[in-house]
C-alpha positions as CSV (number, residue, x, y, z in Angstrom):
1,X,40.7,-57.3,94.8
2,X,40.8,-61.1,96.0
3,X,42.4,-63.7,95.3
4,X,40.1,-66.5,93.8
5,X,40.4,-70.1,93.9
6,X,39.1,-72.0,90.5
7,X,39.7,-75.3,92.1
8,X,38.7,-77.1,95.7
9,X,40.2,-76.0,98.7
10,X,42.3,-78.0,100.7
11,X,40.8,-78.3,103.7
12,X,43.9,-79.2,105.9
13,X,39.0,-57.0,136.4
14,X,38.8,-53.9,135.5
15,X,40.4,-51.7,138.2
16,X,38.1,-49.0,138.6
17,X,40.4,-46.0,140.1
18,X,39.1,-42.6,141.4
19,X,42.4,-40.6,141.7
20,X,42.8,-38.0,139.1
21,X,45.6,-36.9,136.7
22,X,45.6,-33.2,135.4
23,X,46.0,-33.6,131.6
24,X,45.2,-37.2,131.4
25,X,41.4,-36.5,130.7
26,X,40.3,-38.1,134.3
27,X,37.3,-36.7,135.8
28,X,37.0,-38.9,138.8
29,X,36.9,-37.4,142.3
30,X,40.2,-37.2,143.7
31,X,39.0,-37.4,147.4
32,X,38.2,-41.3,146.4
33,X,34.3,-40.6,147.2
34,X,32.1,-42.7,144.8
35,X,30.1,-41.0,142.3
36,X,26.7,-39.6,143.6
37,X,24.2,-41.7,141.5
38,X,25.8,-44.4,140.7
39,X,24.0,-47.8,140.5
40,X,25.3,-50.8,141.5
41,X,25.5,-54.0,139.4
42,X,26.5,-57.6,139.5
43,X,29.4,-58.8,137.9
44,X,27.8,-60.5,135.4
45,X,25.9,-57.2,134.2
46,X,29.0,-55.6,134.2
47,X,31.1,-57.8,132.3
48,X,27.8,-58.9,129.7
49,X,26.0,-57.5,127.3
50,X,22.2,-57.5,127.7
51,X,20.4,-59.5,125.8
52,X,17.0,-59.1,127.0
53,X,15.8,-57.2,124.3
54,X,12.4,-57.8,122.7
55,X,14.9,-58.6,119.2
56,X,18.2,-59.9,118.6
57,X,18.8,-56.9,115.8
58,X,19.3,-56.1,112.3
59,X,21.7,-57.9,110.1
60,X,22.6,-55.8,107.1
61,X,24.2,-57.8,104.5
62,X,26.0,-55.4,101.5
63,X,27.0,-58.4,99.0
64,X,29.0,-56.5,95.9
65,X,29.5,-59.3,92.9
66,X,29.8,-56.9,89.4
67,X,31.7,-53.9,89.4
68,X,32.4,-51.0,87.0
69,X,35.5,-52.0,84.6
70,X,36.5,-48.1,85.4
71,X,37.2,-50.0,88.9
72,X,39.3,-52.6,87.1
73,X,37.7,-55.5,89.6
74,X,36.7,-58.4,88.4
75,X,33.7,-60.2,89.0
76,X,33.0,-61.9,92.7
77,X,32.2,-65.4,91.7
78,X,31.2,-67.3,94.4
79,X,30.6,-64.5,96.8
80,X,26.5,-65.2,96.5
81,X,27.2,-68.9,98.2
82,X,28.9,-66.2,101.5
83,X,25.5,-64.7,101.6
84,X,23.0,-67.7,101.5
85,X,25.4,-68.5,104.1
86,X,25.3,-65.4,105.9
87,X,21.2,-65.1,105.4
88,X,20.6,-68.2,106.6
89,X,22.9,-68.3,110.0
90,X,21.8,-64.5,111.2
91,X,18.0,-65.4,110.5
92,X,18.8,-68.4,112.7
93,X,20.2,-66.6,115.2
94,X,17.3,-64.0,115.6
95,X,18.5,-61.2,113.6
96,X,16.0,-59.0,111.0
97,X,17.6,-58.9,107.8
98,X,18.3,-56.5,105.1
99,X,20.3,-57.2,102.2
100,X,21.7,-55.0,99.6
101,X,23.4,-56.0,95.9
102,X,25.7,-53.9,93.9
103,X,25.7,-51.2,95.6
104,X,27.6,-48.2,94.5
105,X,30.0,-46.3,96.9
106,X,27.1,-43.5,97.3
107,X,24.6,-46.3,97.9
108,X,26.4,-48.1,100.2
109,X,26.9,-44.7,102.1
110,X,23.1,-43.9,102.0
111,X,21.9,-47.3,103.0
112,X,24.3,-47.6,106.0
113,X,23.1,-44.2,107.2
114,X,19.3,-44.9,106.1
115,X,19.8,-48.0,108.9
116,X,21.8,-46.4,111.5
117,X,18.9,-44.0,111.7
118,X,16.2,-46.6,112.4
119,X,15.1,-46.7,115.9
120,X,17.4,-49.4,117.6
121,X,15.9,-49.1,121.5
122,X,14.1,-52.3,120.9
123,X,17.7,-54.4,119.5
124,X,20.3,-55.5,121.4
125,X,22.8,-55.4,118.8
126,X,23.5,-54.8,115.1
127,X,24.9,-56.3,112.6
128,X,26.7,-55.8,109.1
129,X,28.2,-58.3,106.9
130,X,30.0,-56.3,103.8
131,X,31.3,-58.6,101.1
132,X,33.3,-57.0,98.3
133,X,36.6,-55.8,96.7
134,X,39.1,-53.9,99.3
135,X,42.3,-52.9,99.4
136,X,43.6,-51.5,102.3
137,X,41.4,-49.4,104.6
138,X,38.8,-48.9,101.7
139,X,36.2,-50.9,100.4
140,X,34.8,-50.9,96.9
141,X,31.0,-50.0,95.7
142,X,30.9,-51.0,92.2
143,X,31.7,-47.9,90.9
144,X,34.8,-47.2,93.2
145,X,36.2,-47.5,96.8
146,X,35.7,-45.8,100.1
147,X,37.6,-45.8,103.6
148,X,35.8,-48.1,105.6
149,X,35.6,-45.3,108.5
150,X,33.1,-43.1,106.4
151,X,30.9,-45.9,105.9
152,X,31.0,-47.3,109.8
153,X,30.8,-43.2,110.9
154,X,27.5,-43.9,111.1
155,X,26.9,-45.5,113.7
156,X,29.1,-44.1,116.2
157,X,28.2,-43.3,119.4
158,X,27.5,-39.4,118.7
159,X,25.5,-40.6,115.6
160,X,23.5,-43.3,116.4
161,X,22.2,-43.4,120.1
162,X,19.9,-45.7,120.0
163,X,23.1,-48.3,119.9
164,X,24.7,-46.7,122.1
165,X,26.4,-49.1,125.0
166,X,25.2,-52.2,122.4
167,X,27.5,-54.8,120.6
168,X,28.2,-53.1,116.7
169,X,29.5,-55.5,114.7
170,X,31.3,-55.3,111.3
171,X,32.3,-58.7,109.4
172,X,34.0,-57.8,106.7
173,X,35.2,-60.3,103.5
174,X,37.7,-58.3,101.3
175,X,41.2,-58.1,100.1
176,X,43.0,-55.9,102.5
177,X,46.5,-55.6,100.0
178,X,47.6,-57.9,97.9
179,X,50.5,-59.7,100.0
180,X,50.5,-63.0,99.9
181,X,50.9,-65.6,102.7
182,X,53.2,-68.4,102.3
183,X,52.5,-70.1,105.6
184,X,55.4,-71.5,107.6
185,X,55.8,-75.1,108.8
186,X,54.7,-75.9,112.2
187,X,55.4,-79.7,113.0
188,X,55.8,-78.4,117.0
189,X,53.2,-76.6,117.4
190,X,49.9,-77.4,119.0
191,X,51.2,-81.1,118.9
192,X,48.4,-82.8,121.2
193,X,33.2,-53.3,137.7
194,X,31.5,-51.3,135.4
195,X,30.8,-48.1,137.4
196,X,27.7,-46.2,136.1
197,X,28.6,-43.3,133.4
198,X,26.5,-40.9,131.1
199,X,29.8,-40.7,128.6
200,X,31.6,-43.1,126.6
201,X,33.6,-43.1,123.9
202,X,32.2,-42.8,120.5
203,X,34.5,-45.7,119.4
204,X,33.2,-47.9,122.0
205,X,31.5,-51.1,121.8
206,X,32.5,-52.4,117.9
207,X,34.0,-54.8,116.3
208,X,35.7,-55.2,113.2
209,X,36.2,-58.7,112.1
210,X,38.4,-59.2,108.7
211,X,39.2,-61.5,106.7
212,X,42.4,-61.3,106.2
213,X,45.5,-59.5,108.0
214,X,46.6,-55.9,107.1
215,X,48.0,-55.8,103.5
216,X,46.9,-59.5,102.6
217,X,44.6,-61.0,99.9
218,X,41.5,-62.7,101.0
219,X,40.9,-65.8,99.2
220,X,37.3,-66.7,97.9
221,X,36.5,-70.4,96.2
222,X,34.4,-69.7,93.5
223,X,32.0,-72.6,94.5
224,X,31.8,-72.6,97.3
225,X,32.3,-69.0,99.1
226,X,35.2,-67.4,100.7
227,X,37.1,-69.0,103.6
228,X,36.4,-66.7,105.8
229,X,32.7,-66.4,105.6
230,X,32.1,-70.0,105.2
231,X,33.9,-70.7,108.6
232,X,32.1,-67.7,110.4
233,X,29.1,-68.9,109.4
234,X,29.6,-72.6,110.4
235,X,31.3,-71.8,113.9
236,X,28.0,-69.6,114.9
237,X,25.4,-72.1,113.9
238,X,27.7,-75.0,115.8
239,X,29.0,-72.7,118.7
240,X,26.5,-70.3,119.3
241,X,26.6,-70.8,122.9
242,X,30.2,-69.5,123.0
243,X,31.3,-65.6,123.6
244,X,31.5,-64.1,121.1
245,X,35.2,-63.9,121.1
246,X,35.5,-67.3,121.9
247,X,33.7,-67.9,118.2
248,X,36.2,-65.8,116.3
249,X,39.1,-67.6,118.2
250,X,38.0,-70.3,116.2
251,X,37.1,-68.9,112.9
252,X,40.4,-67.8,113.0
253,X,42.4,-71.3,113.6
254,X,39.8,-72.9,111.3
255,X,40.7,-70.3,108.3
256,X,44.8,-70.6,109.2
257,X,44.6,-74.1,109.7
258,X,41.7,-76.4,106.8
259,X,42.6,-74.1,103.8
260,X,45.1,-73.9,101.5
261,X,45.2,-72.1,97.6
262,X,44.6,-73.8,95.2
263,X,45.0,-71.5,91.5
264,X,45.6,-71.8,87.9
265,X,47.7,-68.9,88.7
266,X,51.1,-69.4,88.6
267,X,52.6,-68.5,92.7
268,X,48.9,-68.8,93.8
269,X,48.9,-71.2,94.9
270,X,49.8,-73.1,98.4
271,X,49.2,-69.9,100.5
272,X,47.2,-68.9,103.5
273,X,44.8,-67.0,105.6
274,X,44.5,-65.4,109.0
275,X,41.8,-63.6,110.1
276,X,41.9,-60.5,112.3
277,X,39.5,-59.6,114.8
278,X,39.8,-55.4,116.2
279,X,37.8,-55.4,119.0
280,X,36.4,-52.6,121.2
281,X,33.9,-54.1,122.9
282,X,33.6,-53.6,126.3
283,X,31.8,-56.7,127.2
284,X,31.3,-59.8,126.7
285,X,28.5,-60.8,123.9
286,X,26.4,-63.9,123.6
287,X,23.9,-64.6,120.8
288,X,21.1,-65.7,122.4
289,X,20.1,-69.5,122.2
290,X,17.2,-69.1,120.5
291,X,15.0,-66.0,118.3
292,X,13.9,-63.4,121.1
């Protein structure tokens, strides 16, 4: 589950080597010869994601608010204020939306397969924005949970092709435990060559960008949205020019730094949030300035 607020927040070089390793899974040629076939690239190309796509992408958006009382989750006030929020900064950004409500765990399945199928070639990157109860490594459809690797399987590498080599990223606003984050003072601190390949790993190129950290509650205002979302949402329509990493650096500081509980609960309240960003990416990613 999360944790909800009832009341305001407070808002306080890649070395590229060709010598080989038996048993390491190296394939290079150990006489040092470069790889027949390969092209050559600028550094930029190497080190950016293309962007030159005739579209942005597709933003899917699964937003789960009522849930089965067999789950035992409550109701996500609040959680339709994350995706107004979310509609309106990836339409602005370029992307094609599709959004999805209430979905149950063999929904969510289907409709997240159902995409990954569509023909990406034309897309520079995807998107999905999943808003619900969690708990550690699972997410819940409204009729029960599932681990969040069977519902990103999908669009793997071996799976979907059409992405592969393109930015997949996975925003994700749920509890990940129920831990609880005190915060700590800090009066001292802050006081002022991409060689050409036909293979790469199926993991490659995503991002997962939670919430919270491992084991921790998420916090969602039931006004005005979760913390987390909201400050995604306002750093990309302010900051859209930054990389991508860049953007979450700040999401992050803005969550762990302008919000604090506030709860009717008794020890809820007075505790924090931190983000955490897993990245495999393998480049870096800017939105583009304007729709493609």
């Amino acid at each position: 589950m999360e944790g909800q607020t009832c009341g305001d927040t407070t808002d306080s070089l890649k070395k590229t080597s060709s010598e080989s390793c038996a048993g390491d899974g190296d394939s290079a040629d150990a006489s040092g010869s470069t790889v027949p076939g390969s092209k050559v690239q600028t550094e930029e190309q190497m080190y950016r994601y293309r962007t030159d796509f005739s579209a942005v992408g597709i933003c899917l958006l699964i937003n789960n608010k009522n849930f089965h009382r067999s789950t035992g989750m409550s109701a996500r006030n609040g959680t339709d204020v994350d995706a107004a929020a979310v509609m309106k900064t990836f339409v602005n950004l370029g992307y094609k939306m599709i959004v999805a409500t209430d979905l149950t765990v063999k929904q969510m399945k289907e409709k997240l397969e159902s995409v990954s199928k569509e023909d990406h070639s034309k897309y520079a990157s995807f998107v999905c924005v999943i808003l619900s109860h969690g708990d550690e490594g699972v997410i819940y459809g409204t009729d029960g949970c599932e681990k969040l690797d069977v519902l990103t399987k999908y669009f793997k590498g071996d799976k979907c092709r059409s992405l592969i080599a393109k930015p997949k990223l996975f925003f994700i606003q749920a509890c990940r435990g129920s831990d609880l984050d005190d915060g700590v003072q800090a009066d001292s601190v802050d006081s002022a060559t991409d060689p050409s390949t036909d293979r790469i790993p199926v993991e490659a190129d995503f991002l997962y960008a939670y919430s919270t950290a491992p084991g921790y509650y998420s916090w969602r205002n039931t006004c005005n949205g979760s913390w987390f979302i909201q400050c995604l949402c306002e750093v990309l329509e302010k900051h859209r020019d930054l990389e991508l990493m860049q953007i979450m650096t700040r999401v992050n500081r803005r969550v762990a730094y302008h919000f604090e509980s506030s709860s009717n609960l008794p020890g809820f309240t007075g505790k924090k949030q931190i983000p955490c960003i897993v990245s495999m990416l393998t480049k870096e990613f800017f939105f583009p300035q304007k729709s493609l």
